[in-house]
C-alpha positions as CSV (number, residue, x, y, z in Angstrom):
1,X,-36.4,2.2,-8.2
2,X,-35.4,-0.4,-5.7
3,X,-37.4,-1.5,-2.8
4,X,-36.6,-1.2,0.7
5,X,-36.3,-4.9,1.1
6,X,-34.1,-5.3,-2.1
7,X,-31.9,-2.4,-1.6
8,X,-31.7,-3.2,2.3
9,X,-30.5,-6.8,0.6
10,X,-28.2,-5.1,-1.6
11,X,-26.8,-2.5,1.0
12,X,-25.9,-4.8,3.5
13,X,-24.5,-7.2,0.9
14,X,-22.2,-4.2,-0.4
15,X,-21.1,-3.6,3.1
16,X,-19.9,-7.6,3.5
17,X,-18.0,-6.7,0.7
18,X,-16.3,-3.8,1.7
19,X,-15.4,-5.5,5.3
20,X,-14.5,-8.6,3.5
21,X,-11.7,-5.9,1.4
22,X,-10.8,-4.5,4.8
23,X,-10.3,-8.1,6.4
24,X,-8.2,-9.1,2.8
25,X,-5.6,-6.0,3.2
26,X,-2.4,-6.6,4.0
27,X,0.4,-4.7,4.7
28,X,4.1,-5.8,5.3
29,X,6.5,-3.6,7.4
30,X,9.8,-2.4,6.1
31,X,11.3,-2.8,9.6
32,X,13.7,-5.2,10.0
33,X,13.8,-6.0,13.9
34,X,10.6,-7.8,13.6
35,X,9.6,-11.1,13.1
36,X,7.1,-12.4,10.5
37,X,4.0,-12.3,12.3
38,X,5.2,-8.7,13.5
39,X,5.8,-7.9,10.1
40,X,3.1,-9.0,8.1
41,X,0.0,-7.2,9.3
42,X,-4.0,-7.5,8.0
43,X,-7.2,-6.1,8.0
44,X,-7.4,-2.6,10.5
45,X,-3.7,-3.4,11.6
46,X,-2.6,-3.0,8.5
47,X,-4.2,0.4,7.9
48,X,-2.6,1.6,11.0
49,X,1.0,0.8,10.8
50,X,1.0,1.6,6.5
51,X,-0.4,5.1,7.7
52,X,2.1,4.9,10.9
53,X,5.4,3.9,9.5
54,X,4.4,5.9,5.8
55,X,2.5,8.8,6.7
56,X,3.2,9.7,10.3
57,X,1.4,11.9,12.4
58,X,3.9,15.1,12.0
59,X,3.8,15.0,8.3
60,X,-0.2,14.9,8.5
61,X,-0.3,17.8,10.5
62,X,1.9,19.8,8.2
63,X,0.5,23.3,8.6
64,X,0.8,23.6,4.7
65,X,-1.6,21.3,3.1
66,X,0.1,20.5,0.0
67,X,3.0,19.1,1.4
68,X,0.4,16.5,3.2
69,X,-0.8,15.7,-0.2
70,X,1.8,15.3,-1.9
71,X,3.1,12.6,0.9
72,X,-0.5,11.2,0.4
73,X,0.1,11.2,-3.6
74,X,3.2,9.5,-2.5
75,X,1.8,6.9,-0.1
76,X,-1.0,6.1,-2.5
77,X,1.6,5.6,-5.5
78,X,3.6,3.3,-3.3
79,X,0.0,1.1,-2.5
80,X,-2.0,1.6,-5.1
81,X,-3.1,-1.8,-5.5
82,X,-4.3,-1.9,-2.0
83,X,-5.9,1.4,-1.4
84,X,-7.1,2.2,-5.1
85,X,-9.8,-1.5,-4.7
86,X,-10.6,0.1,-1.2
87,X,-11.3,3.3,-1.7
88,X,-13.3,2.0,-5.0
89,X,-15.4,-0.2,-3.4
90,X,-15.9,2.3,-0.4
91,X,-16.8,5.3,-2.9
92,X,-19.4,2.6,-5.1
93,X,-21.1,1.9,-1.1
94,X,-21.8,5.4,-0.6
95,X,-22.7,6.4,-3.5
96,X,-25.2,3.4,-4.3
97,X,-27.0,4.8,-0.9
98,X,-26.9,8.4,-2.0
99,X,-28.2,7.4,-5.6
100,X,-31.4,5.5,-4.4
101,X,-34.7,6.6,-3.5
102,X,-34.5,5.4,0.1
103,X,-35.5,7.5,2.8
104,X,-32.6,8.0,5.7
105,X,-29.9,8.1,3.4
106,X,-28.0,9.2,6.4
107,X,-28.6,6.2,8.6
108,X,-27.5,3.9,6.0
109,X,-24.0,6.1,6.1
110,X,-23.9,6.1,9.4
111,X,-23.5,2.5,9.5
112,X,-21.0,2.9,7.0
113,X,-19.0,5.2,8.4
114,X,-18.9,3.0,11.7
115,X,-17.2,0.3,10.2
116,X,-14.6,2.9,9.5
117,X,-10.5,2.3,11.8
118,X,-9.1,6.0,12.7
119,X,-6.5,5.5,10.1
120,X,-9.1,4.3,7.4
121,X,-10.7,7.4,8.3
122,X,-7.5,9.7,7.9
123,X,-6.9,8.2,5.1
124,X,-10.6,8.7,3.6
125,X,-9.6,12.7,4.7
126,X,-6.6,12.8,2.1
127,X,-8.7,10.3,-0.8
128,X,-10.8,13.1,-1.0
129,X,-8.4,15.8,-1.3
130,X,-7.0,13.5,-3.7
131,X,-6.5,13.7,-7.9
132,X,-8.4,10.5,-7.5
133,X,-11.4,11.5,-5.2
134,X,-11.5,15.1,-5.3
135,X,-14.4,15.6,-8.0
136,X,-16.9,12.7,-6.8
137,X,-15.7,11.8,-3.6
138,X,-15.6,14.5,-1.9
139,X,-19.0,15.8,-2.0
140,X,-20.3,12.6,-0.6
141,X,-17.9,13.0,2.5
142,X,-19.2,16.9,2.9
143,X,-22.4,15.1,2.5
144,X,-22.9,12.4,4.6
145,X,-20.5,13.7,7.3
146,X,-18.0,10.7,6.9
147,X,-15.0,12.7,8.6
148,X,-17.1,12.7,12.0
149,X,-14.7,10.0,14.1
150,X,-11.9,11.5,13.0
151,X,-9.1,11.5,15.4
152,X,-8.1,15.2,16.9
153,X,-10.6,16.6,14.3
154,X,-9.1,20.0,15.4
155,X,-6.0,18.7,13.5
156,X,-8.0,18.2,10.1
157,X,-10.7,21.1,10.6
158,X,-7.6,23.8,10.7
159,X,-6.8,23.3,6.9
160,X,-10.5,24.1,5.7
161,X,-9.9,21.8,2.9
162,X,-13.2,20.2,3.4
163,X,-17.0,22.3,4.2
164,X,-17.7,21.9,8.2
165,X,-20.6,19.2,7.2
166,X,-17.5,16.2,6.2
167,X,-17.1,16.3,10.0
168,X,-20.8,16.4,11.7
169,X,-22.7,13.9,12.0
170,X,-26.5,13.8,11.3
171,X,-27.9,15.7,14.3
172,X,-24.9,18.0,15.0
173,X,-25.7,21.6,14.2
């Protein structure tokens, strides 16, 4: 049983973390017209173009949901090194909030989930579909409504794979 104080101590530390493993990614493009600097991209950027260049829109929208995940499966393979510390850490943030005795769970989420890029968020979507977050993942993002931001959440809803909840937020009925 931690106290407010120590677990708001501990919560917000976790968070620095997980920003401080967002700032730290890097991703470097496997086009060759670009420079360097164009290349080499970090933090958010670098969640963008990996999901742009390796997991483009048309092939998220695949109307048959396995093919997504098996480009997913695919993309995750390719970056484990990357994605597996993220999604780790991310996973280890949520669940220390859903684990304590703190009242508001879902405003401690909330902050959370606001630190969250579109593609980070995309990404989350297929994690939790995923071999590797299926079982405990999952029910924290049906939980705590981390799917909410999503972009074109039409596009993601249509598949079902997740309960409505992933993508409300707290006071959405």
């Amino acid at each position: 049983m931690l106290g407010t104080q120590t677990f708001n101590n501990t919560f917000f530390h976790l968070l620095a973390l997980h920003n401080s493993i967002v700032s730290d990614f890097t991703y470097v493009s496997d086009l060759n017209d670009q420079s360097d600097a164009e290349r080499i991209l970090k933090g958010t950027n670098g969640f963008d173009r990996m999901l742009d260049e390796n997991f483009p829109e048309w092939k998220r929208d695949d109307e048959k949901m396995e093919t997504a995940l098996v480009v997913y499966d695919d993309l995750y393979f390719r970056f484990e090194n990357n994605l597996s510390r993220y999604f780790r850490n991310l996973f280890h943030l949520i669940e220390f909030v859903h684990v304590s005795d703190v009242p508001l769970k879902r405003f401690y989420t909330n902050i959370v989930r606001a630190q969250l890029s579109n593609a980070e968020i995309v990404l989350l979507f297929y994690n939790g579909l995923h071999r590797n977050g299926r079982e405990k993942f999952k029910p924290l993002i049906e939980m705590y409504g981390l799917l909410k931001n999503i972009s074109r959440p039409e596009a993601y809803r249509k598949h079902q794979a997740y309960c409505e909840s992933a993508f409300a937020g707290q006071d959405d009925k």
